[in-house]
N, C-alpha and C positions, 0 to 999 in steps of 0.2 A: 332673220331671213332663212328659209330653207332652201335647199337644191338638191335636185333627186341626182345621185350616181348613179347611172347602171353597171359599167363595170368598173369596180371599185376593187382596190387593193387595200394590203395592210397599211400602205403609204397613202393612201385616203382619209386616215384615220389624221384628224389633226389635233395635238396633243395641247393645244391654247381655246378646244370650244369641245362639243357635246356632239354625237353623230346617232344617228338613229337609223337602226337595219332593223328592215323587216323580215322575218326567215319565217313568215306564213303562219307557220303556227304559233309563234311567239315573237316577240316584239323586243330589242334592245336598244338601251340607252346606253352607249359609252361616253365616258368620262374621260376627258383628256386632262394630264395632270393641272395644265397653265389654264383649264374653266374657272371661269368665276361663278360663283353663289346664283346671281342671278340667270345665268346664259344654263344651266343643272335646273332649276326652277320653271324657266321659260322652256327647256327643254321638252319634260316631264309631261307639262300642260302640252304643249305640241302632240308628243306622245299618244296624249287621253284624248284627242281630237281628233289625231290617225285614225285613232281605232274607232272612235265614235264615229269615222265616215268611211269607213272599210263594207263596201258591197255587200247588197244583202244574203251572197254565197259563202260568205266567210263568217264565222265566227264572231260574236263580239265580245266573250268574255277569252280575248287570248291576254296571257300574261304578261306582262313587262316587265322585264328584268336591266335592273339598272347594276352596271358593270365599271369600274375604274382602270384606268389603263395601269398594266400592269399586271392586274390581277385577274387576265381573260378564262375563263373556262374554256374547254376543250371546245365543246358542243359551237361555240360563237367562232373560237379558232377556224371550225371546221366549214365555215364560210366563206371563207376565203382562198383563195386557189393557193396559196405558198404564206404560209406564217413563218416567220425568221425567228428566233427565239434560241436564247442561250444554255435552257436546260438540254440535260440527257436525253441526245436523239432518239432512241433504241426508246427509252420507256416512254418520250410523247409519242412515237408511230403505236406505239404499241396502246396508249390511252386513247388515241383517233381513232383506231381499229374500233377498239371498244363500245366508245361512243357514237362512232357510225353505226357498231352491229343494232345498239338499244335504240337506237333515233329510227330505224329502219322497222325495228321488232315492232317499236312503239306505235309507227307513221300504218302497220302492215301494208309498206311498200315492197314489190317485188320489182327489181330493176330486170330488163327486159334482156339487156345489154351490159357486158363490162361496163359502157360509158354510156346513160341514158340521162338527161335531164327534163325533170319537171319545169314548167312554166304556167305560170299566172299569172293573169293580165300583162302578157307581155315580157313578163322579165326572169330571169331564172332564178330559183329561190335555192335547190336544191340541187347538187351532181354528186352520183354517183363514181365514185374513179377505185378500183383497188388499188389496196398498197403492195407491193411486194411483197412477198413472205421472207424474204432473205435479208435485214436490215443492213447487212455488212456491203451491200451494192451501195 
């Protein structure tokens, strides 16, 4: 069964099945560690069936990136309004910085506002927000 979230947190993420975000231009499969073989499989194919019904404004060769919890890359972090996490604060702001700058150079989005968000069909894919420059606040 699926069920769309729209506003979803990292406590969305449920670590006994498979969750699938769409972030517009690519497409994620997380893996929760308690998934089983088949619910990662059934997953997958759901996945390939998103995108095979994804409007004819969009893209159809966007990528899929299948992800295990645990092992999140910045860029998926950065989807989420507050990711809680145990590493070095100081060098993940400083990696989110980062990888907001290349996602941004990449998108050549200009945000209009400190705080603008894109939307698509509906639902917000992308925000903008700066960080601080002072990590010590």
């Amino acid at each position: 069964m699926v069920d769309e979230i729209l506003s979803f947190s990292q406590e969305s993420l449920d670590p006994s099945d498979v969750m699938l975000l769409d972030g517009y231009y690519e497409i994620y499969a997380w893996i929760g560690t308690g998934a089983t073989e088949k619910e990662v499989t059934m997953s997958i194919e759901t996945a390939k069936e998103y995108i095979s019904l994804l409007p004819d404004d969009r893209i159809k060769n966007i990528p899929l990136h299948v992800i295990r919890q645990g092992e999140e890359p910045i860029i998926f972090k950065g989807f989420f309004r507050e990711w809680k996490t145990h590493a070095n604060l100081a060098e993940e702001i400083d990696a989110m910085r980062q990888a907001r700058k290349e996602y941004i150079e990449a998108q050549r989005f200009e945000p209009a506002s400190p705080l603008q968000a894109e939307f698509f069909n509906g639902n917000v894919v992308f925000i903008y927000i700066p960080l601080p420059l002072d990590t010590s606040v």
